[in-house]
Backbone as CSV, one residue per row, in Angstrom:
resi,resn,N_x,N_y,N_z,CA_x,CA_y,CA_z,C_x,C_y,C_z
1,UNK,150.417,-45.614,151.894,149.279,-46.502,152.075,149.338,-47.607,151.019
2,UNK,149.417,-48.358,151.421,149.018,-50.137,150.477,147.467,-50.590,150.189
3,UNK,147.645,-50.109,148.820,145.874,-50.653,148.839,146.135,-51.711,147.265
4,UNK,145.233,-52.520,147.757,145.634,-54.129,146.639,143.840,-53.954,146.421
5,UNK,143.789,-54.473,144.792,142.124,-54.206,143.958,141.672,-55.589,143.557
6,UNK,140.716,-55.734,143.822,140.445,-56.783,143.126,140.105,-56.677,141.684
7,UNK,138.956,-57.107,140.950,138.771,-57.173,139.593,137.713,-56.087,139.398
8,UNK,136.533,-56.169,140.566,134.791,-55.159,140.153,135.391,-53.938,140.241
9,UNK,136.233,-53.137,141.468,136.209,-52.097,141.891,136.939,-51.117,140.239
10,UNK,138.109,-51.994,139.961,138.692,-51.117,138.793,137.880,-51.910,137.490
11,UNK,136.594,-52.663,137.257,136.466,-52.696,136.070,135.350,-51.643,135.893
12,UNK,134.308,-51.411,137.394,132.868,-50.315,136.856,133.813,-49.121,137.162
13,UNK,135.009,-48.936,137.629,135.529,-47.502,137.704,135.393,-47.122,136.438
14,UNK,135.990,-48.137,135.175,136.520,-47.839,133.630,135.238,-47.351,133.473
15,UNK,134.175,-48.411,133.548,132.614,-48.203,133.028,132.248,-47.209,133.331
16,UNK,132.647,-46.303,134.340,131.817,-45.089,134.895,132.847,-43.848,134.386
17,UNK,133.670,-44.249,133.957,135.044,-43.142,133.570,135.019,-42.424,134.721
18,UNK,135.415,-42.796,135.796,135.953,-42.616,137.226,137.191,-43.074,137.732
19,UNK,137.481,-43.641,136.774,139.130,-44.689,137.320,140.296,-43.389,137.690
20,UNK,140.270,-42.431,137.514,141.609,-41.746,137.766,140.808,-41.058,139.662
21,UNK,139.717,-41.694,140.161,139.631,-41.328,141.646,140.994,-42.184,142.163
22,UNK,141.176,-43.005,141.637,142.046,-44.414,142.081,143.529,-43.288,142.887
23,UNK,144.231,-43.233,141.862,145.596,-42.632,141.959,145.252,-41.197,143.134
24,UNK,144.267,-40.159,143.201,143.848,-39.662,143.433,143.554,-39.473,145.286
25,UNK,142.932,-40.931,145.752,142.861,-41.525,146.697,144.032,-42.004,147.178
26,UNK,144.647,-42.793,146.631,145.190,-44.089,147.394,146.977,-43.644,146.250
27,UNK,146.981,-42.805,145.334,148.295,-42.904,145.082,149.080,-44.227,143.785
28,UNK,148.834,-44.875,144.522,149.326,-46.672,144.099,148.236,-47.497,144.473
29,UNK,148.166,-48.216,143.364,146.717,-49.758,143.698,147.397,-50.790,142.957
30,UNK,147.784,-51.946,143.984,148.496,-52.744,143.346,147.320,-54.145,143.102
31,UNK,147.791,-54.902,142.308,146.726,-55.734,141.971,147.695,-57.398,141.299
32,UNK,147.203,-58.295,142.066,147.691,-59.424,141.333,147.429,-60.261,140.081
33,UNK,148.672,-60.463,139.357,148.770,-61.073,138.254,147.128,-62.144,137.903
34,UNK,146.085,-62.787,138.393,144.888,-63.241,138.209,144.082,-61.533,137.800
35,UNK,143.915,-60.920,138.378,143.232,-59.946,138.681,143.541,-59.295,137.332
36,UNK,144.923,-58.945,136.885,144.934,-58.651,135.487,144.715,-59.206,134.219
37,UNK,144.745,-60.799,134.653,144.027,-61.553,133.981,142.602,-61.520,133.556
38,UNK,142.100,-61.709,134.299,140.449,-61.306,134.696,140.406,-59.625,133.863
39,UNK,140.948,-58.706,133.851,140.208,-57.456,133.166,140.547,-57.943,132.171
40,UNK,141.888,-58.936,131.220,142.206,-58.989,129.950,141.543,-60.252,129.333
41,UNK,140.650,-60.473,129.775,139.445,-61.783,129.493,139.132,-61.106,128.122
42,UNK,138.803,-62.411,127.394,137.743,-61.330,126.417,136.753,-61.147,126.335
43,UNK,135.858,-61.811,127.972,134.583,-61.511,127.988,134.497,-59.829,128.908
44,UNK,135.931,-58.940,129.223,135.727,-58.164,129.994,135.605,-57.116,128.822
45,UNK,134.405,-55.680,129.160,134.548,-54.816,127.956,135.337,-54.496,127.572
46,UNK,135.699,-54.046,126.495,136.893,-53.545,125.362,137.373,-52.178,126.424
47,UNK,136.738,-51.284,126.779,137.553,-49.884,127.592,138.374,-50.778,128.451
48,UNK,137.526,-51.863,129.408,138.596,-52.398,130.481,140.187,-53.343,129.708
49,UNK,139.708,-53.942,128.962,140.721,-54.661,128.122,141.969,-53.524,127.952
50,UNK,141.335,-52.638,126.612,142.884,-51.752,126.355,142.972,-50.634,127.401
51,UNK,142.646,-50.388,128.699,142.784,-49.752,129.978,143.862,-50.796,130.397
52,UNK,144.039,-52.086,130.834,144.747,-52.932,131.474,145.947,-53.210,130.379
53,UNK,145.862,-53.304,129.399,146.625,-53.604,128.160,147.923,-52.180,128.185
54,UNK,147.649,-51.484,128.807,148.312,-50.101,128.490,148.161,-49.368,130.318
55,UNK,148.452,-50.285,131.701,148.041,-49.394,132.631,148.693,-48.436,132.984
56,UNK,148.363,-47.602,133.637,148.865,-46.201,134.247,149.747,-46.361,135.109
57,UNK,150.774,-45.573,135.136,151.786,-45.638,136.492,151.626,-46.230,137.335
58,UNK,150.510,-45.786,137.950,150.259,-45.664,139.571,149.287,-47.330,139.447
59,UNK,149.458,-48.122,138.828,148.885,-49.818,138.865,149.831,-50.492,138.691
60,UNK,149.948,-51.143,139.830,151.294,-52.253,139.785,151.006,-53.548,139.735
61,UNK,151.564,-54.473,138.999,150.818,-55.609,139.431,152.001,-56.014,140.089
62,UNK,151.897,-57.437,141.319,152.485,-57.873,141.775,152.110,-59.103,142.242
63,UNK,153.358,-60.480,142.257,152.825,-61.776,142.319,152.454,-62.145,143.560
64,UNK,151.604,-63.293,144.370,151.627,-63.606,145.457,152.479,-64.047,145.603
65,UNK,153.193,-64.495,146.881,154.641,-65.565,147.051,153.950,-66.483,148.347
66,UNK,154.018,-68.018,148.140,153.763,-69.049,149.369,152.283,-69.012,148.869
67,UNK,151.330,-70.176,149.344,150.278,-70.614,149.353,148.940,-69.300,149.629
68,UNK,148.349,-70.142,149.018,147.024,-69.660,149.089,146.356,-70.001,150.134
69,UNK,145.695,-69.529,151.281,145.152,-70.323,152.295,143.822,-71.298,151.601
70,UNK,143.498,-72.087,152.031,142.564,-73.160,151.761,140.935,-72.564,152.211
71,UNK,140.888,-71.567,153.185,139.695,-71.034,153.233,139.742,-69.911,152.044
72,UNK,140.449,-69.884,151.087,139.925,-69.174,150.251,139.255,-70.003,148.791
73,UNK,139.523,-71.195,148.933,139.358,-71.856,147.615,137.971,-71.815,147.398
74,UNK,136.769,-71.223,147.967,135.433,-71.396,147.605,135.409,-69.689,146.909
75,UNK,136.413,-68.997,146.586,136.473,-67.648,146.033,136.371,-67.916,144.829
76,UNK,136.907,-67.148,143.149,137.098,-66.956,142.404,138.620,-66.924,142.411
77,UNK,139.727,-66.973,141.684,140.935,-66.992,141.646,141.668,-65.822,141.199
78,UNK,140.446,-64.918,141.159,141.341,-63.118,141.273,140.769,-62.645,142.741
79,UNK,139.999,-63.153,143.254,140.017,-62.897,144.672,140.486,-63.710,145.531
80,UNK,140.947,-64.944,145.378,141.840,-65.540,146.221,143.468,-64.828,146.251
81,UNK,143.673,-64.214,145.046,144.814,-64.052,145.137,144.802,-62.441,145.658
82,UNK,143.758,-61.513,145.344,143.685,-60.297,146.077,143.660,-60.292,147.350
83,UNK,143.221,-61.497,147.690,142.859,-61.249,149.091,144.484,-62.086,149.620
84,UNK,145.114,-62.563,149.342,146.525,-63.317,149.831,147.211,-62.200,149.241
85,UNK,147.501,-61.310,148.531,148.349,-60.694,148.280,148.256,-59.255,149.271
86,UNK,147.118,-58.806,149.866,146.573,-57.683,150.425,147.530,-58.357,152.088
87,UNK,147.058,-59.705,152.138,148.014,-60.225,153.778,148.909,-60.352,153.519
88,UNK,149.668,-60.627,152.328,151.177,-60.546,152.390,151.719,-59.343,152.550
89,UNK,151.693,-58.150,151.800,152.132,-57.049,151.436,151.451,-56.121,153.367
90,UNK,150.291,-57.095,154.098,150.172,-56.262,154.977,149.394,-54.820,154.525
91,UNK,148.263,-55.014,153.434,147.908,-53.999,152.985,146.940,-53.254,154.173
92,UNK,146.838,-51.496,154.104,146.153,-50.508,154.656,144.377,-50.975,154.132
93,UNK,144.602,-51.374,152.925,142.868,-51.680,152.742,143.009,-52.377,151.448
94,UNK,141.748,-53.201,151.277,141.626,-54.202,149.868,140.077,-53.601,149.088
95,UNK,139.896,-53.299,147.950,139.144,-53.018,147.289,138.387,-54.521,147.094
96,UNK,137.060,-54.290,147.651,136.358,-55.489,147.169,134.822,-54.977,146.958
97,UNK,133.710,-55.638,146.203,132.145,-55.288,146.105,132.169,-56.613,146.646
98,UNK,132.043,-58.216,146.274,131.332,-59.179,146.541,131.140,-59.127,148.053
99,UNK,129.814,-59.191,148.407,129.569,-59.018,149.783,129.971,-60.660,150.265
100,UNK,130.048,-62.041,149.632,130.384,-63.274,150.396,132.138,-63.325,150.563
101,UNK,132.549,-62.482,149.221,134.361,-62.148,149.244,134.117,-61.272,150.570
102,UNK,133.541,-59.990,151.062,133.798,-59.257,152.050,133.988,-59.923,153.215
103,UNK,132.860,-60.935,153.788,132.937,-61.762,154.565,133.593,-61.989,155.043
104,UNK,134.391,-62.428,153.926,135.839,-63.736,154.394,137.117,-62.831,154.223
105,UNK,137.190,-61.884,153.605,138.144,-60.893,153.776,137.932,-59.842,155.615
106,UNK,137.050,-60.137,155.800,136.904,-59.546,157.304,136.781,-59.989,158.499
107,UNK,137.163,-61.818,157.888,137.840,-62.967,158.754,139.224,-62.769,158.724
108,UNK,139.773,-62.302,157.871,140.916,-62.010,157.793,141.500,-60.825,158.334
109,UNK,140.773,-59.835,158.775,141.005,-58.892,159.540,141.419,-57.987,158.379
110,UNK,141.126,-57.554,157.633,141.334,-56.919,156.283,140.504,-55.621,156.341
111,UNK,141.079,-54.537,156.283,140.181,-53.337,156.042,139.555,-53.115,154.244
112,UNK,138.546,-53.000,154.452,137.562,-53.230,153.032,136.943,-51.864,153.099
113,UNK,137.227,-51.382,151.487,136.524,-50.672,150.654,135.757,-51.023,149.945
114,UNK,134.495,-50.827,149.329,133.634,-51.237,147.981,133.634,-49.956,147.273
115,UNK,133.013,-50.247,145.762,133.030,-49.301,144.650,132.248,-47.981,145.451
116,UNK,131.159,-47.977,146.431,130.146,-47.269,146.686,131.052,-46.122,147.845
117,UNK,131.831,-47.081,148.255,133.129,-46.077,149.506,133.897,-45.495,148.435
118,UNK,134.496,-46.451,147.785,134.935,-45.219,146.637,134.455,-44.048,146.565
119,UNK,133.609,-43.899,145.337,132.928,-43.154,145.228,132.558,-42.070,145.903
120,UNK,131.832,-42.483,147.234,131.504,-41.828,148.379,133.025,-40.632,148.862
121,UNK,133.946,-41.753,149.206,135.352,-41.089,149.816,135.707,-39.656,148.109
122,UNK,135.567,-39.919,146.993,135.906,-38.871,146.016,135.089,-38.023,146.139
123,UNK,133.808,-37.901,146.341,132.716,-37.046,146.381,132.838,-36.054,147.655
124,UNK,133.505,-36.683,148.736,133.684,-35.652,149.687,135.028,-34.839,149.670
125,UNK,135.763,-35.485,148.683,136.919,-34.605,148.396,136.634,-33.720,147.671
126,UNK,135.522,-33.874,146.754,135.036,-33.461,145.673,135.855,-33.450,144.229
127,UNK,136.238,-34.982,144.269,136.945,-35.466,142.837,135.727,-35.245,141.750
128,UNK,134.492,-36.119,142.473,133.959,-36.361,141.742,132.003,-35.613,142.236
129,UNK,131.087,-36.098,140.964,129.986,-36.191,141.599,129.189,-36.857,141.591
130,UNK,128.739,-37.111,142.474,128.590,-38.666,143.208,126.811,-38.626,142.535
131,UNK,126.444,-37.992,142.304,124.787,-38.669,141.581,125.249,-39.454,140.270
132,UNK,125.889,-38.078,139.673,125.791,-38.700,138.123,127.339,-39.873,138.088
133,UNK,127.774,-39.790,139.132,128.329,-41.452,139.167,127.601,-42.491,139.231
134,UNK,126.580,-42.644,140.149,125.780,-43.239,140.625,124.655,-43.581,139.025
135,UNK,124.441,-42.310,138.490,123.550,-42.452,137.712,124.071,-43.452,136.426
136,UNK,125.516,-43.226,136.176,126.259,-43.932,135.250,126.421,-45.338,135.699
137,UNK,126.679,-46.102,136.729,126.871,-46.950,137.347,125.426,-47.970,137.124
138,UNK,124.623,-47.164,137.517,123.224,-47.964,137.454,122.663,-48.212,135.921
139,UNK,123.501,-47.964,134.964,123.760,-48.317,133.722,124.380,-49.890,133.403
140,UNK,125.293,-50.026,134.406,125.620,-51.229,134.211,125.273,-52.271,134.772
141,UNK,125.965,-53.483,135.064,125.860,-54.300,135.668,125.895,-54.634,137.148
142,UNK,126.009,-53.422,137.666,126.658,-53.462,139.256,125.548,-53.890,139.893
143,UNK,125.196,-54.621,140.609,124.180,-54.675,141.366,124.584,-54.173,142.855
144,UNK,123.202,-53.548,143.340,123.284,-52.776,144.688,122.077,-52.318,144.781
145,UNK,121.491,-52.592,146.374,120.221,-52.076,146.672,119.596,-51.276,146.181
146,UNK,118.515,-50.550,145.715,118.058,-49.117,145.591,118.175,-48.183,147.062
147,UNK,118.087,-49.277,147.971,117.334,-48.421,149.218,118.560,-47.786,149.264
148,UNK,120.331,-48.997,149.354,121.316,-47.977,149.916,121.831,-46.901,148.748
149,UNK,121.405,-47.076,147.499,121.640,-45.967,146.678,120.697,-44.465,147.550
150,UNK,119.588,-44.888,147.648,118.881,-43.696,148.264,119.031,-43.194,149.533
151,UNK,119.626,-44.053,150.358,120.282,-43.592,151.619,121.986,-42.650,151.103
152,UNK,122.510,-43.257,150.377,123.663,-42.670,149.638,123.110,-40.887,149.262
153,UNK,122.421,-41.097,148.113,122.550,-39.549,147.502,122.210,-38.226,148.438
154,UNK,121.636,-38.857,149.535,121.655,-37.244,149.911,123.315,-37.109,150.343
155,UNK,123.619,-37.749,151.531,124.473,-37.640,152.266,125.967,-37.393,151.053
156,UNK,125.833,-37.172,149.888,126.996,-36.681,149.256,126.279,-35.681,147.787
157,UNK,125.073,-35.000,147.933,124.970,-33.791,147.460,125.956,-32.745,146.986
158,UNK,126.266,-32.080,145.828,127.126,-31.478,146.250,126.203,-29.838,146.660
159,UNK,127.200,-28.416,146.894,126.695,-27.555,147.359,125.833,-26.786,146.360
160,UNK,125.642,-27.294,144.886,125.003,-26.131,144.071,123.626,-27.452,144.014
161,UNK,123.790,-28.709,144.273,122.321,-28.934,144.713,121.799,-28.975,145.784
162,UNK,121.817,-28.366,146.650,121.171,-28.106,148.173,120.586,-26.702,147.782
């Protein structure tokens, strides 16, 4: 499976110390040279910085090759290139949260994950558990409904809270 990340999905993974669902799931998450840029900002937190500074096997980065399409230039330039590198490589799915990036990644005929499918998809494997992910998450910066957080927690309970 080919799965290409943008920048949110692996920076609140670090924030939530959830990032090893990644390898877990999907094996390999490849990510383009902007995109590693973007975690090694120095406005990105210090865990994400020396996390990217030092990545794990299973994170590859890899360059785009040929143009950028022109309907992407109203993106950010780690999602223009996630999202051109996910159609080159012909990726199985692209890690994205921005719901106006989703959009236009699903003009593209692009199968899309967000941090919350994450999550969701580890919790039924039972990598992880999905409240006190949730609960860590809502610590940060992520923004996301309450309502679909509360539509979320039941439906991934695990069995010693039922």
């Amino acid at each position: 499976m080919i799965v290409v990340s943008d920048t949110s999905p692996l920076c609140y993974l670090l924030l939530i110390e959830e990032i090893e669902v990644l390898p877990q799931l999907f094996n390999r998450v490849i990510i383009p040279p902007r995109v590693r840029d973007e975690l090694l900002a120095p406005a990105a937190p210090l865990v994400v910085r020396e996390w990217i500074a030092q990545p794990p096997e299973w994170l590859e980065v890899q360059a785009i090759t040929g143009e950028i399409n022109p309907a992407l230039n109203q993106l950010d330039l780690g999602e223009q290139e996630a999202i051109t590198l996910a159609l080159q490589l012909k990726a199985d799915l692209i890690l994205l949260d921005d719901l106006v990036v989703r959009r236009i990644a699903v003009q593209f005929e692009l199968e899309i994950v967000g941090l919350l499918g994450i999550l969701g998809s580890a919790a039924e494997k039972r990598k992880i558990d999905f409240s006190t992910a949730i609960e860590r998450l809502q610590q940060t910066t992520f923004r996301v409904s309450p309502k679909l957080i509360q539509s979320l927690l039941p439906q991934h309970q695990s069995d010693d809270q039922l």
